[in-house]
PLY file of the C-alpha trace (Angstrom):
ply
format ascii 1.0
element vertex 131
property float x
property float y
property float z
element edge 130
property int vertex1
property int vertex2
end_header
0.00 0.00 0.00
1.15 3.37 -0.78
1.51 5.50 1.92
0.73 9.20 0.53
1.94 10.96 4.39
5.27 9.67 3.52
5.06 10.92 0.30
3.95 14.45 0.93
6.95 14.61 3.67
9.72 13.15 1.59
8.37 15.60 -1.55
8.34 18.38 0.80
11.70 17.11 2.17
13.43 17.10 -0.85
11.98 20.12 -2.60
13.34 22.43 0.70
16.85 21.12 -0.02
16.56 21.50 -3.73
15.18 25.02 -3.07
17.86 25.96 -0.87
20.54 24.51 -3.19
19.38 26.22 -6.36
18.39 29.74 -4.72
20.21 30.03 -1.66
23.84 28.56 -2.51
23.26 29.43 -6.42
24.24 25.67 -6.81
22.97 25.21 -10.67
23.25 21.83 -12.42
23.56 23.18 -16.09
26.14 25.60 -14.84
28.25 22.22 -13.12
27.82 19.94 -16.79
28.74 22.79 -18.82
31.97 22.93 -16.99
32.05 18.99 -17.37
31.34 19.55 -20.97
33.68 21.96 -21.97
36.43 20.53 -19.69
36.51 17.06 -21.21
35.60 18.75 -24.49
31.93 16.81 -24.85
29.66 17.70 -27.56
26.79 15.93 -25.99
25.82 15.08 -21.82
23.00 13.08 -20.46
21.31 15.66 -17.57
20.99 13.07 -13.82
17.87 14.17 -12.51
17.23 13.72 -9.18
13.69 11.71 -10.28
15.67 9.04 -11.97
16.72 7.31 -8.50
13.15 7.73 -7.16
12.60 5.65 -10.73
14.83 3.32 -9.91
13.34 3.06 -6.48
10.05 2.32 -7.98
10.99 -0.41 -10.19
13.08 -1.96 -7.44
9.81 -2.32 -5.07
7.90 -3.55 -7.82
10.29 -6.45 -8.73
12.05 -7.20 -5.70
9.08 -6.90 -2.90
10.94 -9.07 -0.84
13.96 -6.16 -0.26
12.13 -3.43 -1.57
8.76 -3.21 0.57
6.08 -0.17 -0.08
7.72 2.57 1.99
10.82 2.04 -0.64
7.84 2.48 -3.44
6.34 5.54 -1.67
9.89 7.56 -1.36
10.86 6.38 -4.98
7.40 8.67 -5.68
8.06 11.49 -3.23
11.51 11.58 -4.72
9.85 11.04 -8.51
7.54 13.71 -7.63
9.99 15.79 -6.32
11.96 16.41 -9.47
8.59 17.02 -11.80
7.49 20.21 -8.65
10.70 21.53 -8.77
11.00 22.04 -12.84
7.22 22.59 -13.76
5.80 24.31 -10.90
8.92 25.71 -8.71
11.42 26.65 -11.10
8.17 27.75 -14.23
6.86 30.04 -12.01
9.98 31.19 -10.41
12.60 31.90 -12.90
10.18 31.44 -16.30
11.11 28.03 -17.68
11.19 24.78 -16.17
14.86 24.08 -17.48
14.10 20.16 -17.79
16.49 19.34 -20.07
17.61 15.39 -21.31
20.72 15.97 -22.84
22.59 18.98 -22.51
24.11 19.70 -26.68
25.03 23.11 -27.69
27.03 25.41 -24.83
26.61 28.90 -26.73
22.64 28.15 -26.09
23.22 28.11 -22.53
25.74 31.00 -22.68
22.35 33.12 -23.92
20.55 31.96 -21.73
22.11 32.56 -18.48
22.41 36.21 -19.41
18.45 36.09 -19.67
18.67 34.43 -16.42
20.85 37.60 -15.41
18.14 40.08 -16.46
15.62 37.93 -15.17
17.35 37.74 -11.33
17.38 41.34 -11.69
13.60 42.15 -12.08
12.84 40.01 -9.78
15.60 41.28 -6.81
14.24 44.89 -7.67
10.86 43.63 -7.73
10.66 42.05 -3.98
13.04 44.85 -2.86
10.23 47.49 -4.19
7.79 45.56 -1.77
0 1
1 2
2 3
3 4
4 5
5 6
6 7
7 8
8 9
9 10
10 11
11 12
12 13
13 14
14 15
15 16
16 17
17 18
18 19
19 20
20 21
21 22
22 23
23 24
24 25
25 26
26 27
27 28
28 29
29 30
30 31
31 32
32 33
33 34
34 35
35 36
36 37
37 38
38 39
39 40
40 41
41 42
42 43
43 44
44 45
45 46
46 47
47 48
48 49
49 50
50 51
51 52
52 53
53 54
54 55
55 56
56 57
57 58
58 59
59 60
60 61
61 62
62 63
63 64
64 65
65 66
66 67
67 68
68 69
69 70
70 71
71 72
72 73
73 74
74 75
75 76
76 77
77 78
78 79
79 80
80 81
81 82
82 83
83 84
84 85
85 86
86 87
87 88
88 89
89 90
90 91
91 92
92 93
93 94
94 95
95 96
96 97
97 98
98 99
99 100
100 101
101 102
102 103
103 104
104 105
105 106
106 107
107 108
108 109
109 110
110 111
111 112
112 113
113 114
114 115
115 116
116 117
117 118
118 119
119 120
120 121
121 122
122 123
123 124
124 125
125 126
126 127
127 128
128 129
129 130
């Protein structure tokens, strides 16, 4: 049986420390496998979501029930869930785009990007400031 408390708190869990990494530290992903990228000299990099291991947590209770009982299934889906708030609600309302990307390609795209991310940050500093 899936227990839905333990989802809601494990969602809720994991979306405060996403949160805090993304806009309090200014720890960003994209910004960590462009480095990657252009250090190694990729063309191409598959983006880890966070929602893959709640995947893999999922299909681990589902074929091994033995190990994996249903509170392994429920956090697989807080931790599923999780990753789907955070780009299309948290980070579409916040910054404007849900930035759920597969494979990261071309690194002049994110180049213009983060300088609309720039202008973006701005309004909104000067915006909550004006409040």
């Amino acid at each position: 049986m899936v227990d839905f408390n333990l989802i809601f708190i494990v969602l809720i869990i994991v979306e405060i420390i996403t949160i805090f990494g993304r806009f309090v530290l200014k720890i960003r992903s994209m910004d960590i496998f462009i480095k990657i990228m252009k250090r190694f000299g990729l063309k191409r990099m598959f983006h880890l979501h966070h929602g893959y291991i709640g995947i893999i947590l999922i299909i681990s209770s589902i074929f091994y029930p033995i190990i994996y009982n249903y509170s392994t299934l429920s956090i697989g889906l807080a931790i599923f869930l999780s990753d789907l708030t955070h780009h299309f609600i948290v980070l579409n309302f916040i910054v404007g785009n849900p930035e759920f990307y597969i494979f990261y390609r071309n690194t002049d795209f994110y180049k213009i990007e983060k300088k609309f991310k720039k202008k973006t940050n701005k309004f909104l500093n000067k915006l909550i400031n004006y409040s």
